[in-house]
mmCIF file of the N, C-alpha and C atoms, coordinates in Angstrom:
data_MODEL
# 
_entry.id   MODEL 
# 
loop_
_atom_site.group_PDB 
_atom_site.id 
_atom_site.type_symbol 
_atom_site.label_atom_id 
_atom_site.label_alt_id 
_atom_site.label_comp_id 
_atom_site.label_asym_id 
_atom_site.label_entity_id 
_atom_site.label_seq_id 
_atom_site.pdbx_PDB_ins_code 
_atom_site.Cartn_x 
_atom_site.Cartn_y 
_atom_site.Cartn_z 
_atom_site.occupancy 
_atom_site.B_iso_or_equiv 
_atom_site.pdbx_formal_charge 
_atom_site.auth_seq_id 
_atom_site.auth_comp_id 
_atom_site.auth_asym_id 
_atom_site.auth_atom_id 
_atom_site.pdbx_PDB_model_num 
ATOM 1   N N  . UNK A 1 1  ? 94.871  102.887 81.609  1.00 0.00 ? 1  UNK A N  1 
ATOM 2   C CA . UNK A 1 1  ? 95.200  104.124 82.296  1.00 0.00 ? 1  UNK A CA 1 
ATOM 3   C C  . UNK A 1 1  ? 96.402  104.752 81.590  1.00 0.00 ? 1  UNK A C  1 
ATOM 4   N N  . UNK A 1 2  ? 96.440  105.913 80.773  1.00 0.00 ? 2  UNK A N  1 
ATOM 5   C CA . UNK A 1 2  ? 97.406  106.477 80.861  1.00 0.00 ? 2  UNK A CA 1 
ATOM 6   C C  . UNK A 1 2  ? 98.215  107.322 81.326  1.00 0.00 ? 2  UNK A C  1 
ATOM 7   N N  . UNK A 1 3  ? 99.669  107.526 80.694  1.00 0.00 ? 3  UNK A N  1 
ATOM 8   C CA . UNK A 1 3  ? 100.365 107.987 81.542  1.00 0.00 ? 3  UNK A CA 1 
ATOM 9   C C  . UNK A 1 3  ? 100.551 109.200 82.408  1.00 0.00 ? 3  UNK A C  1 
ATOM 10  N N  . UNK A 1 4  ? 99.679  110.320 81.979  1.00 0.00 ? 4  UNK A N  1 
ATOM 11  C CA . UNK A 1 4  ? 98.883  111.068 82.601  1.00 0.00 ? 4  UNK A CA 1 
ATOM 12  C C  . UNK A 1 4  ? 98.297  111.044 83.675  1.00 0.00 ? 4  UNK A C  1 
ATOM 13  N N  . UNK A 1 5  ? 97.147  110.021 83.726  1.00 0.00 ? 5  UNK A N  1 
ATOM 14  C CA . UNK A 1 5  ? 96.113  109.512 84.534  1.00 0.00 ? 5  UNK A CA 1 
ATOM 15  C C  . UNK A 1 5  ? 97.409  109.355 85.818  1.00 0.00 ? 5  UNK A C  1 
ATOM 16  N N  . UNK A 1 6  ? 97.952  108.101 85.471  1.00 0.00 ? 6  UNK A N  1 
ATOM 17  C CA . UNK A 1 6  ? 99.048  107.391 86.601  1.00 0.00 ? 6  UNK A CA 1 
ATOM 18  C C  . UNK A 1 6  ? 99.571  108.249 87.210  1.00 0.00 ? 6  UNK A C  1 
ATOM 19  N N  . UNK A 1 7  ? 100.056 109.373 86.459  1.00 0.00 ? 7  UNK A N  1 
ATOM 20  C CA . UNK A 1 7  ? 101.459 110.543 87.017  1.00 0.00 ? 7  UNK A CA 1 
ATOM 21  C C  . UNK A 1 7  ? 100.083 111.203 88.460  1.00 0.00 ? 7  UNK A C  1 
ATOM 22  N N  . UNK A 1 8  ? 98.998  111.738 87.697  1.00 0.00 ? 8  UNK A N  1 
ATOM 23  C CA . UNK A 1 8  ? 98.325  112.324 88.697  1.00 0.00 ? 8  UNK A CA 1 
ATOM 24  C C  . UNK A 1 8  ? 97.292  111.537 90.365  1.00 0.00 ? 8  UNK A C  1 
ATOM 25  N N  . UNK A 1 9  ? 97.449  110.433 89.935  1.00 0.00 ? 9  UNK A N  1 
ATOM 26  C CA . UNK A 1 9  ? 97.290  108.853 90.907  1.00 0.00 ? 9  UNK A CA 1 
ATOM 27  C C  . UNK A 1 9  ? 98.231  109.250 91.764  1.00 0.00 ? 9  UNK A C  1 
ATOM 28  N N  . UNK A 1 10 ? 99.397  109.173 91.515  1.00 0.00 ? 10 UNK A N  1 
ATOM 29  C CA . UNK A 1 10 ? 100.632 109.220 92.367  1.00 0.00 ? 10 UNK A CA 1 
ATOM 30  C C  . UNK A 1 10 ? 100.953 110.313 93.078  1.00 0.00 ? 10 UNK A C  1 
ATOM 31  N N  . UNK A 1 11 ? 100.536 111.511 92.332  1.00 0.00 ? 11 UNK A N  1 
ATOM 32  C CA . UNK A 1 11 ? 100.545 112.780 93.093  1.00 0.00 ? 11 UNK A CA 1 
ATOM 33  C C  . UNK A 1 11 ? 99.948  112.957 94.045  1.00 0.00 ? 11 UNK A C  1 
ATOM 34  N N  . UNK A 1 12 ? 98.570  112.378 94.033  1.00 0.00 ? 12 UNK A N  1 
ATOM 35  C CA . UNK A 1 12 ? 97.455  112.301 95.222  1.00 0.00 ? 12 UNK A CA 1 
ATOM 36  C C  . UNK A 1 12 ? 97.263  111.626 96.415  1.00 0.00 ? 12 UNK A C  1 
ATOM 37  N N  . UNK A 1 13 ? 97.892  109.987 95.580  1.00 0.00 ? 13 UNK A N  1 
ATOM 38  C CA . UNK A 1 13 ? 98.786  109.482 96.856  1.00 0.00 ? 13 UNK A CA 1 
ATOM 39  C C  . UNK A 1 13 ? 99.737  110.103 97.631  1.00 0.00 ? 13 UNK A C  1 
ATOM 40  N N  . UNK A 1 14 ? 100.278 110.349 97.204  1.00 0.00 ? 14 UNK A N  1 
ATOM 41  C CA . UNK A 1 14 ? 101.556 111.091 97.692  1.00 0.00 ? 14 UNK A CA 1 
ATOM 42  C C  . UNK A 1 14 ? 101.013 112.525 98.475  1.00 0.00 ? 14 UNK A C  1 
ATOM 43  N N  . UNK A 1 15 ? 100.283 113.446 98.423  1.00 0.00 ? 15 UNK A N  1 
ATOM 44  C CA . UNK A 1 15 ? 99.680  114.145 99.049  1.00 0.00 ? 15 UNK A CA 1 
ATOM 45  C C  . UNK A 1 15 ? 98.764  113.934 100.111 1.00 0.00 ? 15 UNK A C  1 
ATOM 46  N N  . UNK A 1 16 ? 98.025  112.857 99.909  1.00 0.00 ? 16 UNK A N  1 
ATOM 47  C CA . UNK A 1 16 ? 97.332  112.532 100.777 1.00 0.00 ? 16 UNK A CA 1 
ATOM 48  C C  . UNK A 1 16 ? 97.822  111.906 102.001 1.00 0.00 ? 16 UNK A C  1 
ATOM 49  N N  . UNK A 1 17 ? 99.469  111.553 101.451 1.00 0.00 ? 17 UNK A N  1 
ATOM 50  C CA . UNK A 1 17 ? 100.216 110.421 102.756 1.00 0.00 ? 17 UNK A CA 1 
ATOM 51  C C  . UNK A 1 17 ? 100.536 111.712 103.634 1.00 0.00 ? 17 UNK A C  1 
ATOM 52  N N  . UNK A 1 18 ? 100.788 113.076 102.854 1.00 0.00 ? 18 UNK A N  1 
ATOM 53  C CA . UNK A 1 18 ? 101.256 114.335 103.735 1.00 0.00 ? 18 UNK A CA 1 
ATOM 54  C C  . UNK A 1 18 ? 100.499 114.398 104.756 1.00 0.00 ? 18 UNK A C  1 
ATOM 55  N N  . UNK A 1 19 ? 99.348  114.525 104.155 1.00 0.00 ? 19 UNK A N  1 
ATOM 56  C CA . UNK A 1 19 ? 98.114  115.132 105.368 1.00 0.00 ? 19 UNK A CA 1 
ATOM 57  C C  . UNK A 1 19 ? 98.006  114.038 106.393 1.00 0.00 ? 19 UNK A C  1 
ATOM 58  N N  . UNK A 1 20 ? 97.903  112.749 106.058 1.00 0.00 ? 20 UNK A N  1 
ATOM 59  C CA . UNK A 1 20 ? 98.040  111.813 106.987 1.00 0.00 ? 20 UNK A CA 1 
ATOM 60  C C  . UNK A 1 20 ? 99.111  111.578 107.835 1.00 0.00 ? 20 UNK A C  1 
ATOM 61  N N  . UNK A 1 21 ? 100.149 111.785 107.575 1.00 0.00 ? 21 UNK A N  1 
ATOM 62  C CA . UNK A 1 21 ? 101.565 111.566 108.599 1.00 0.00 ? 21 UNK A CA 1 
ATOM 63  C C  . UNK A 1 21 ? 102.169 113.268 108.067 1.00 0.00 ? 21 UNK A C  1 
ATOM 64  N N  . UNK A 1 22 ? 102.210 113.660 109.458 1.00 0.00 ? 22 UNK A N  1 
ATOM 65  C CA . UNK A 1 22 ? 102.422 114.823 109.279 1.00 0.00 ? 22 UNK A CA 1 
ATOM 66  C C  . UNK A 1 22 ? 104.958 115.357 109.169 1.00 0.00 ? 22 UNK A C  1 
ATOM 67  N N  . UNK A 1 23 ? 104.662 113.981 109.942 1.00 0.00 ? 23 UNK A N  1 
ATOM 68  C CA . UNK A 1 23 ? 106.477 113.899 110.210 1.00 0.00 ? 23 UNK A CA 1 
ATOM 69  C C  . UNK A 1 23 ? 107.461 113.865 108.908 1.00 0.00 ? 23 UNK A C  1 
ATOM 70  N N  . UNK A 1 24 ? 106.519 113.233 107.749 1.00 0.00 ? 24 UNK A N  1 
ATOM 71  C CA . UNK A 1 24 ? 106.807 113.187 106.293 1.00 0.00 ? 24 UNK A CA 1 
ATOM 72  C C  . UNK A 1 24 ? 107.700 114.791 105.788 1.00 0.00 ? 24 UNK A C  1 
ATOM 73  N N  . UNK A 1 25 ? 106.379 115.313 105.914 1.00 0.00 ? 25 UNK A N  1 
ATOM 74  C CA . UNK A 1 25 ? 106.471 117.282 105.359 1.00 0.00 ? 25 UNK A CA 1 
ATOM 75  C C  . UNK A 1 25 ? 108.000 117.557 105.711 1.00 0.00 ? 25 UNK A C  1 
ATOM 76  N N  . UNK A 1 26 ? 108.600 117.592 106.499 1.00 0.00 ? 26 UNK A N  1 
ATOM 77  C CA . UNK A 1 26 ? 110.126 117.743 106.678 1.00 0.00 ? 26 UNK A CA 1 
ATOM 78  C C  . UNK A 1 26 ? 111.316 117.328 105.979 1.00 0.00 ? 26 UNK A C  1 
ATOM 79  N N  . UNK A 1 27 ? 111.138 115.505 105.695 1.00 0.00 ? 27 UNK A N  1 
ATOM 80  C CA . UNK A 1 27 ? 111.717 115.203 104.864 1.00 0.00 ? 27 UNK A CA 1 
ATOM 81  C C  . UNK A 1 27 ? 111.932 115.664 103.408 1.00 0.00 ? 27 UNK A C  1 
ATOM 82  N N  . UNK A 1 28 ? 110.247 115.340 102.915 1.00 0.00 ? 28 UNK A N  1 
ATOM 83  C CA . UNK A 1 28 ? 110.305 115.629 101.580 1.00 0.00 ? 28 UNK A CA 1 
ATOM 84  C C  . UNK A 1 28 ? 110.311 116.943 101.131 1.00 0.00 ? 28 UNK A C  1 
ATOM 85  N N  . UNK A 1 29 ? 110.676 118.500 102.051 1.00 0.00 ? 29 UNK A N  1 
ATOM 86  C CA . UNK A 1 29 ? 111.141 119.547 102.060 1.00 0.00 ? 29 UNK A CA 1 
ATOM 87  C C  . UNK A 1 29 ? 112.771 119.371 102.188 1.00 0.00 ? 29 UNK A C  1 
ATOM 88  N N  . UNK A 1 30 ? 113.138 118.561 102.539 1.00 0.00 ? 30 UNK A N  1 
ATOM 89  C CA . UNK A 1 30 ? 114.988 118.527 102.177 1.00 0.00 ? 30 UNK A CA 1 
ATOM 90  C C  . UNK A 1 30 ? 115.041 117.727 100.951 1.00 0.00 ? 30 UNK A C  1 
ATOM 91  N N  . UNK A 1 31 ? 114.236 116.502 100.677 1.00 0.00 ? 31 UNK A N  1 
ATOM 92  C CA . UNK A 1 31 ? 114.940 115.512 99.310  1.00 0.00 ? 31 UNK A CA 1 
ATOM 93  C C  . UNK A 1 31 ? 114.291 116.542 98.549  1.00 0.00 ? 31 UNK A C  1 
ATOM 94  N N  . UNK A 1 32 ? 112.996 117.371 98.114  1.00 0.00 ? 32 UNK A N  1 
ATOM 95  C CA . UNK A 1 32 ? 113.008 118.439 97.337  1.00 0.00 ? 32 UNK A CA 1 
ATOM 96  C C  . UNK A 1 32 ? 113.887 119.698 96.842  1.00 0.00 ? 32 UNK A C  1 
ATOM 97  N N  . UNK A 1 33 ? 114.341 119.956 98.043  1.00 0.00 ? 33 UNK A N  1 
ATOM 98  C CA . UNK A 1 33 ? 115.662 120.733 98.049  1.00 0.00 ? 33 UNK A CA 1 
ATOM 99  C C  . UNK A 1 33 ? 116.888 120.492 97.713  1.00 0.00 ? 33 UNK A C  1 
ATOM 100 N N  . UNK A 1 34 ? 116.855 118.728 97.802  1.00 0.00 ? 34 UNK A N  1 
ATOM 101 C CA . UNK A 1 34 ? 118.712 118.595 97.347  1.00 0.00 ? 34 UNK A CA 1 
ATOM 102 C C  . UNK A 1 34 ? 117.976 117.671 96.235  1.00 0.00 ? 34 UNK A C  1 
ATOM 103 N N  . UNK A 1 35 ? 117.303 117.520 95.128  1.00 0.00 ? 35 UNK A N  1 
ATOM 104 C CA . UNK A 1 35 ? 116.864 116.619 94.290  1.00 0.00 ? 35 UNK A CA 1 
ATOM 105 C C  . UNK A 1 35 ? 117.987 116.490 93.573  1.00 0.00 ? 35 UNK A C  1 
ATOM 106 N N  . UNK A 1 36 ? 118.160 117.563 93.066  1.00 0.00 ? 36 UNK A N  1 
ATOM 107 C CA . UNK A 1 36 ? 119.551 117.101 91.893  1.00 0.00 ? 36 UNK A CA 1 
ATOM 108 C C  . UNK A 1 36 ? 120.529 116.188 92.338  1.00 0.00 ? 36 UNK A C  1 
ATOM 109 N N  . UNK A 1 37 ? 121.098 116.207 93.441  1.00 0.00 ? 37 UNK A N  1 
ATOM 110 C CA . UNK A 1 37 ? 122.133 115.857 94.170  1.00 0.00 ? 37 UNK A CA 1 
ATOM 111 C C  . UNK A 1 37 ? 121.814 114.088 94.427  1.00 0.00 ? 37 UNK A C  1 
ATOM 112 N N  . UNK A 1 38 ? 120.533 114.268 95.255  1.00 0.00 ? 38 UNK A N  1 
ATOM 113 C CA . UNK A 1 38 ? 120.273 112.943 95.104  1.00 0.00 ? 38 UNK A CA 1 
ATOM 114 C C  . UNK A 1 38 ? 120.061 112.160 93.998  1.00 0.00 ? 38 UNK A C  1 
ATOM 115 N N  . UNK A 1 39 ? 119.470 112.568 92.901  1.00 0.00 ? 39 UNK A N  1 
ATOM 116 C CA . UNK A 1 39 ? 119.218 111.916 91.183  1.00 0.00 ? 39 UNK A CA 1 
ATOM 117 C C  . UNK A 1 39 ? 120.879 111.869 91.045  1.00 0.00 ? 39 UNK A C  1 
ATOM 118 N N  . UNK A 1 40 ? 122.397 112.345 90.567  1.00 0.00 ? 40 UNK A N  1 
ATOM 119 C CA . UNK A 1 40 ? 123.525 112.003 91.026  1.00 0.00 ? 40 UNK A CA 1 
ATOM 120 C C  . UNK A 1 40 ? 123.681 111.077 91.653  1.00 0.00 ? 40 UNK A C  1 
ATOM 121 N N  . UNK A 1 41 ? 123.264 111.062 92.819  1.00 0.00 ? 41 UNK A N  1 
ATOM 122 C CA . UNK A 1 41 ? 123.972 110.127 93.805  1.00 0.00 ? 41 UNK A CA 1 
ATOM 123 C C  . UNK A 1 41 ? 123.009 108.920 93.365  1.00 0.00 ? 41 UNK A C  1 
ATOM 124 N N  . UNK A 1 42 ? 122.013 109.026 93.193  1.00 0.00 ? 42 UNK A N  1 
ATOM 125 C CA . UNK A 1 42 ? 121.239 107.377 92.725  1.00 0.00 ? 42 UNK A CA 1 
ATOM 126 C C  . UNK A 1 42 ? 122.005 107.195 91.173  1.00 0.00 ? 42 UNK A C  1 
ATOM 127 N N  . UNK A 1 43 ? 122.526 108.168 90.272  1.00 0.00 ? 43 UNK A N  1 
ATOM 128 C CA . UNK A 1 43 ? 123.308 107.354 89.026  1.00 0.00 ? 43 UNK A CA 1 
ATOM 129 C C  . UNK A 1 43 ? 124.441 106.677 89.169  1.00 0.00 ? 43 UNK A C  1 
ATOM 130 N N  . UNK A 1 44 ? 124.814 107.030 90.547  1.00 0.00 ? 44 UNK A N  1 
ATOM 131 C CA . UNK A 1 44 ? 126.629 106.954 91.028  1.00 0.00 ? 44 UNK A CA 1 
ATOM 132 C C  . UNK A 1 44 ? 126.252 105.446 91.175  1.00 0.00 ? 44 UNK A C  1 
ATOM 133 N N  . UNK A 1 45 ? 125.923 105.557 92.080  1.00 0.00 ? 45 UNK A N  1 
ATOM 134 C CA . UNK A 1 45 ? 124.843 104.023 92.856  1.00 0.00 ? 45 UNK A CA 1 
ATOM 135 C C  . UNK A 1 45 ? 124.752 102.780 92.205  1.00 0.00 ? 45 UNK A C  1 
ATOM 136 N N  . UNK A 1 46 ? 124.023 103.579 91.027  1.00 0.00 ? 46 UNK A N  1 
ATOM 137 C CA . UNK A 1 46 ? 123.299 102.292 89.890  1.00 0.00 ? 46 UNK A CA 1 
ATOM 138 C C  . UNK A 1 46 ? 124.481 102.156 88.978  1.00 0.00 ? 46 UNK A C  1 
ATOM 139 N N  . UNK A 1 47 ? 125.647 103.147 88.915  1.00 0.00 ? 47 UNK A N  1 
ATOM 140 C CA . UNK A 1 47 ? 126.351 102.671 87.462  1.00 0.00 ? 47 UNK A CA 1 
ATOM 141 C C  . UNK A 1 47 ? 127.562 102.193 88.294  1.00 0.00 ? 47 UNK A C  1 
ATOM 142 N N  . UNK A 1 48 ? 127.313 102.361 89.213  1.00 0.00 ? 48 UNK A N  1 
ATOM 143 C CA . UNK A 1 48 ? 129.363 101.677 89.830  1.00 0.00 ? 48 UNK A CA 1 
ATOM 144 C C  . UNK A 1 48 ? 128.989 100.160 90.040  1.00 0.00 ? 48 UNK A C  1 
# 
């Protein structure tokens, strides 16, 4: 499988968990919104 293939696996998962749990859609409308911030805060994390 390449890495292509995988990236779009995951997308579908990941979409499909939307439609199934609808309480999700909220969250991943704020960690979408603060992404940068959080990618930061996970380097802070991993390098201290």
């Amino acid at each position: 499988m390449s890495f292509t293939q995988r990236d779009y696996h995951w997308f579908q998962l990941i979409n499909q968990l939307g439609n199934s749990l609808p309480a999700l859609n909220p969250n991943m409308r704020l960690l979408a919104s603060y992404a940068e911030y959080v990618f930061y805060l996970g380097i802070v994390i991993i390098c201290d």
